[in-house]
C-alpha positions in Angstrom: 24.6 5.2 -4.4 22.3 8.2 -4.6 18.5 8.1 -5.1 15.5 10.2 -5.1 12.5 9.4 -4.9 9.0 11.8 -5.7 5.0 10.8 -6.6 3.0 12.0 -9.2 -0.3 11.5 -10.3 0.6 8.7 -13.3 3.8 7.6 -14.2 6.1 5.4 -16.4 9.4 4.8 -17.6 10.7 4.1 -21.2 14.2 3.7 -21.9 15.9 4.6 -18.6 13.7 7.9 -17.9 10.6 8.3 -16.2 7.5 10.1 -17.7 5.1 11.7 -15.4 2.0 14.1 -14.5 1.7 16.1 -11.8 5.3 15.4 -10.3 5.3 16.9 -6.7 2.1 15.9 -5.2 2.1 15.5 -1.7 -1.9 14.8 -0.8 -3.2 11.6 -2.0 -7.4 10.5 -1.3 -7.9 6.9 0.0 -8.6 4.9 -3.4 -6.6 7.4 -5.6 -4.0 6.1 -8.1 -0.9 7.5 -7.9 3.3 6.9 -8.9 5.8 6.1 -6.5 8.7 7.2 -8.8 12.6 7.2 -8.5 15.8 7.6 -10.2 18.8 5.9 -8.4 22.3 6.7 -9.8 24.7 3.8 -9.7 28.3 4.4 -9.7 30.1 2.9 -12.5 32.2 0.5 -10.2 29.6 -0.9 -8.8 27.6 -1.0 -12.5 28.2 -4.7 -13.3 26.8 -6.1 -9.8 23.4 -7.3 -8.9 21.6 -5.0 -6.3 18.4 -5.4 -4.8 16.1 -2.8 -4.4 12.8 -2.8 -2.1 10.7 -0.3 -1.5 8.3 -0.4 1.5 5.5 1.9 2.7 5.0 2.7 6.6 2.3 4.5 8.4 2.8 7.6 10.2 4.2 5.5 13.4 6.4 3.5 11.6 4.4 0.5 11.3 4.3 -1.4 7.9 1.2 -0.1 5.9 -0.8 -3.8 5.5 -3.0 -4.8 2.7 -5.4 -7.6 2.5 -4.5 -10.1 -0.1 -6.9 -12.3 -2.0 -6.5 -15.3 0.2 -7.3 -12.6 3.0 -4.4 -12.9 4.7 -2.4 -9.6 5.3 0.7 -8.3 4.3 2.8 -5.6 4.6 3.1 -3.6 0.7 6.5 -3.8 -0.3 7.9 -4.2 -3.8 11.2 -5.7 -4.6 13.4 -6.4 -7.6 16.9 -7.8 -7.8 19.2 -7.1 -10.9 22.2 -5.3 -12.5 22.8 -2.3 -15.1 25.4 -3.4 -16.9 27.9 -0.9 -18.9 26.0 -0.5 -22.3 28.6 0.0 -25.1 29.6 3.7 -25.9 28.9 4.2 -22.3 31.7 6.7 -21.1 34.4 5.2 -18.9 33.8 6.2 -14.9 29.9 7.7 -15.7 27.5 6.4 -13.7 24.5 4.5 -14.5 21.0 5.5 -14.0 17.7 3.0 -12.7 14.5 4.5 -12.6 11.4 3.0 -10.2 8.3 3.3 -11.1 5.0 1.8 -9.8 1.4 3.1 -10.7 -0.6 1.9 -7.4 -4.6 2.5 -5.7 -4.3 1.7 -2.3 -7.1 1.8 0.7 -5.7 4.3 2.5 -7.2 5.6 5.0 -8.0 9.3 5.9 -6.2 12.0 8.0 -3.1 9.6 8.1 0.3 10.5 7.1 2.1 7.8 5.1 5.8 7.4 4.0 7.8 5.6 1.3 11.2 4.1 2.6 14.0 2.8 -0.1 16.2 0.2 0.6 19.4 -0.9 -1.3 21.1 -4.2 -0.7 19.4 -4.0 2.6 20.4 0.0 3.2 18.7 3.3 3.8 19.3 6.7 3.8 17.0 9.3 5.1 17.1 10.9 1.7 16.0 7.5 0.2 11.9 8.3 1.6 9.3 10.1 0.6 6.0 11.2 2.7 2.5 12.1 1.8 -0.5 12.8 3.1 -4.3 11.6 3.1 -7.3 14.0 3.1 -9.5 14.6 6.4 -12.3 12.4 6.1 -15.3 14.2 4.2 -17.5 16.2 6.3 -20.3 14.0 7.8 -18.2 10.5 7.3 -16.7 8.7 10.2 -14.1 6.7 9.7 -13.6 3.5 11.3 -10.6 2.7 13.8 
């Protein structure tokens, strides 16, 4: 399979293509919605089976990026979704099919860090499957806590 993945500023998709503003951005402030968007081309043999798809986001070392959930227990932020094209009628014989992934999120980042999405399908990855960003230096005056 091939995949690529980008942010932007907002983002959806309606009817297998993904709308966005601000496609290309690469600095995101701690608090800031953004998209995580992709578009993974599935070949047509492969069309008719269920994949799963999960897409995690690590810190600059590699570590899973953790976020606090309401019971207060943490977790690293990963989304996942299992499922299957299918071969739409009028589809042409040996074309591949096209998935988009898109999620509008606001995370507590935290400043001067460097942060990476990572793609997995059916539990693979490709170094072309990620995409890195970066967080603002803190403002001037502000200290950031370890």
């Amino acid at each position: 399979m091939k995949a690529s993945l980008f942010l932007a500023a907002a983002a959806h998709a309606v009817n297998g293509e993904v709308h966005a503003i601000r496609i290309g951005i690469t600095t995101v402030p701690p608090g800031t919605p953004f998209a995580v968007c992709g578009i993974v081309e599935v070949p047509w043999v492969q069309a008719v089976d269920k994949h799963t798809m999960r897409l995690d986001l690590v810190e600059e070392d590699g570590t899973p990026f953790e976020v606090t959930m309401p019971t207060g227990e943490t977790e690293a932020f990963a989304v996942e979704g299992t499922g299957g094209t299918g071969i739409p009628a009028g589809h042409r014989v040996g074309s591949p099919r096209i998935v988009t992934i898109v999620g509008n999120v606001a995370l507590p980042l935290a400043f001067g860090t460097r942060y990476e999405f990572r793609l997995s399908i059916d539990g693979e990855t490709n170094e072309a499957w990620r995409i890195g960003f970066d967080t603002p230096p803190p403002p001037l005056g502000e200290v950031q806590a370890a």
